[in-house]
Residue, then its C-alpha position, 0 to 999 in steps of 0.5 A: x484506528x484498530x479498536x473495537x469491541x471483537x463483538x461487533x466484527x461480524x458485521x463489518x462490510x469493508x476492511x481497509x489498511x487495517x481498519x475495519x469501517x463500521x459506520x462511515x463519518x459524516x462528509x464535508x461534502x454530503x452532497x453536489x460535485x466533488x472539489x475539481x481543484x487539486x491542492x499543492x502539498x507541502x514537502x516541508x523540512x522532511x528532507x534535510x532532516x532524513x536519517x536511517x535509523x541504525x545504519x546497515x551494512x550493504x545488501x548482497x543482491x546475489x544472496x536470497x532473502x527466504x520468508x523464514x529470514x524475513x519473519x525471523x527478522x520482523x519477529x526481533x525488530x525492536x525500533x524506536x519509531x516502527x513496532x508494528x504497522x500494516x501495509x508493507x508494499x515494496x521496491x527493490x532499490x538499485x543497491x539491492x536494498x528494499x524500501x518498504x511502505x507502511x501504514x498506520x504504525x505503533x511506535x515504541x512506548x514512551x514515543x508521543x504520538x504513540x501511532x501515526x499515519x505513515x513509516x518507510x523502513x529500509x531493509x539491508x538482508x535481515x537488517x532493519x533500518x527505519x527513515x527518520x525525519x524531524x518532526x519525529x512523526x509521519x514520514x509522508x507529507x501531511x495533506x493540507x486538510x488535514x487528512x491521514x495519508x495511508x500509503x497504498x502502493x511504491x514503486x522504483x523508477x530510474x532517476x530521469x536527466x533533471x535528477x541530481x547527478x547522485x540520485x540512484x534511486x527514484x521512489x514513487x508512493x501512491x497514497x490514499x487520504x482518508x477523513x477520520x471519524x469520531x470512532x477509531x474505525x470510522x473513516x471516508x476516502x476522499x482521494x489519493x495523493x501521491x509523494x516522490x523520494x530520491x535516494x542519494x549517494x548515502x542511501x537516504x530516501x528523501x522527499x523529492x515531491x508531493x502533489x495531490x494526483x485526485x481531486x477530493x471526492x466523499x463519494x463512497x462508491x468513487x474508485x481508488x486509484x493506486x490501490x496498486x501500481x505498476x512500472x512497464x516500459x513507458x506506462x505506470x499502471x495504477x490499479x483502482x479498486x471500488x465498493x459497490x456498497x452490495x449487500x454480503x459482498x466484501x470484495x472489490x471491483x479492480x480498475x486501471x489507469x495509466x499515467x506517463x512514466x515521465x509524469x508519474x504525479x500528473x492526475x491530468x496525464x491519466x488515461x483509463x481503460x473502459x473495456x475497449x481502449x485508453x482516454x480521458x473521461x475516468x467516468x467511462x472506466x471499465x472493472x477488469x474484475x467484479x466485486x462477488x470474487x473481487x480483490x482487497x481494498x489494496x493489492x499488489x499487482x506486477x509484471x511476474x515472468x513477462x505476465x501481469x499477476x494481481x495477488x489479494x484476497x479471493x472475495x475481499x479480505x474478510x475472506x480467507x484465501x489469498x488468491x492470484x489474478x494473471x493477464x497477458x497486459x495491464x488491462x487483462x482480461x485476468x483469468x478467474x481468482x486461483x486460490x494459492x494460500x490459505x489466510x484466515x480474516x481471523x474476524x471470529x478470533x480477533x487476530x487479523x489477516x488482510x491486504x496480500x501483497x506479493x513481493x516479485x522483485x525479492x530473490x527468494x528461494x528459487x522457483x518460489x515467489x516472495x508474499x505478505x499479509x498484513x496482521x492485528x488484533x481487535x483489541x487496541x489496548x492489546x496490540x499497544x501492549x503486545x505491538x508484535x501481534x501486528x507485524x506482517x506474516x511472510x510466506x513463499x508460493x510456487x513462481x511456476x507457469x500457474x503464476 
């Protein structure tokens, strides 16, 4: 998904999970009505096989986890299944553990498949532990069409009455399917599906559910919802994000949905917001930003000391400052973009910067917040070498009345 020659980048119109689009591949759907059905996705055997690979010792809620120690951490990961990867969205998990999300992944040499589409890792401190099922492959459900599954954004939710008397944890990952092209960076979103993991007593993360939240659609101005998502009170909030395919702007219009807490998987449930109120008709939803100073393909959006906080690059990521959007609700208005970090795209290098994602619910050093960015290079021979080269940067920016 990451090769391509470093000569071509400066024509690039679109980043997304680490992949630069430069030519989308032919639809199977060119034309007519998007498929209105919704396709039941299997969960297979990847739960009775679920182990974390090594196992660590309990988390200390209470002990603050610094960008230093994450970076620190990331630096001497050495796992047989997970040598670098994108993405990176968190939950914080009842324990204090951290479940992170992750995209395309580069796995040890020797592994086959050498990449695949999806890993979670388990975080205990500065210890690592990554989930394994069997077959030793994509954690994440594979879709019946036989698209990648790229996970956007998780959250963690209380487990409900009918869940397990065990169950800690419930962890929700919403997931964009992307049809591949013939080139490694040719590809088409087509819809989001989203997966549901219980954690038990032994602190596994297993999957629970999957199911197919949007029907399959080529369109490539269609919106992307759960480009992020947000726990509030009874409501997840899933974030869509839309290119409006102009010429010269790279960033995206940001949109929002909700779904009843109770239902976070029904598509049928969802309710968007078209500027004045919450109904049905998704035709009718409203951009809460604009594309010219827009946001990411993916972003982190969150509930940050009782306000709602987008993070994500200022324009889009082939930009170069990671930048916050704030909101007194789900559905703002959000003030301009404020530039807070300084995040090279790295498109003239060929060392790669994109997808900001904030980390809230970290404890971090005081009065600061927790961030990531997402990393590669252009050259894919490279990064199978030196697969480091793709592992996310942490930072910390001021937590004051600004965010």
């Amino acid at each position: 998904m990451f090769r391509r020659r470093l000569a071509l980048l400066p024509v690039v119109g679109l980043l997304l999970t680490g992949c630069l689009r430069l030519e989308a591949p032919t639809a199977e759907e060119p034309s007519g009505e998007p498929d209105s059905a919704l396709i039941e996705v299997s969960t297979g055997e990847a739960a009775a096989t679920a182990t974390l690979e090594p196992s660590c010792p309990p988390a200390d809620p209470s002990e603050p986890l610094t960008a230093d120690d994450l970076n620190e951490a990331m630096d001497e990961a050495d796992l047989r299944y997970w040598q670098s990867a994108d993405v990176g969205a968190s939950a914080v998990l009842a324990d204090g553990r951290v479940l992170w999300v992750w995209g395309d992944t580069i796995r040890k040499l020797g592994v086959q498949p050498r990449m695949v589409d999806n890993s979670i890792l388990v975080t205990s401190g500065t210890c690592i532990s990554q989930l394994v099922t069997e077959p030793k492959g994509p954690v994440l459900p594979p879709d019946p069409n036989g698209l990648s599954v790229w996970p956007m954004s998780v959250i963690r939710m209380e487990p409900g009455p009918e869940a397990a008397a065990d169950v800690t944890d419930v962890v929700v990952v919403y997931c964009t399917r992307v049809q591949r092209g013939d080139r490694m960076w040719d590809f088409i979103v087509r819809g989001i599906t989203v997966a549901v993991y219980e954690v038990g007593a032994d602190g596994v993360p297993r999957l629970a559910d999957a199911a197919q939240l949007t029907p399959d659609d080529p369109d490539l101005g269609a919106i992307h919802w759960g480009a992020a998502s947000v726990l509030d009170g009874d409501w997840v909030y899933l974030y869509g994000t839309r290119n409006t395919g102009e010429a010269f702007v790279y960033g995206h219009e940001l949109y929002v949905a909700r779904v009843p807490a109770t239902d976070p998987t029904s598509g049928a449930a969802m309710e968007y917001w078209d500027g004045a109120t919450w109904q049905d008709d998704r035709g009718r939803a409203a951009p809460l930003i604009g594309a010219v100073e827009g946001v990411s393909q993916m972003l982190s959006v969150d509930v940050v000391d009782g306000r709602f906080l987008a993070y994500s690059k200022l324009g889009g990521d082939p930009n170069d400052w990671a930048a916050i959007w704030t909101a007194d609700g789900p559905a703002g208005p959000f003030g301009p973009g404020r530039p807070v970090l300084e995040s090279p795209s790295g498109l003239d290098e060929g060392y790669l910067q994109y997808t900001p994602l904030a980390h809230p619910d970290i404890p971090t050093t005081p009065g600061n917040l927790l961030v990531s960015v997402s990393r590669n290079v252009s050259d894919y021979d490279l990064l199978l070498r030196r697969p480091d080269l793709g592992r996310p940067l942490f930072a910390e920016i001021p937590r004051g009345p600004g965010t």
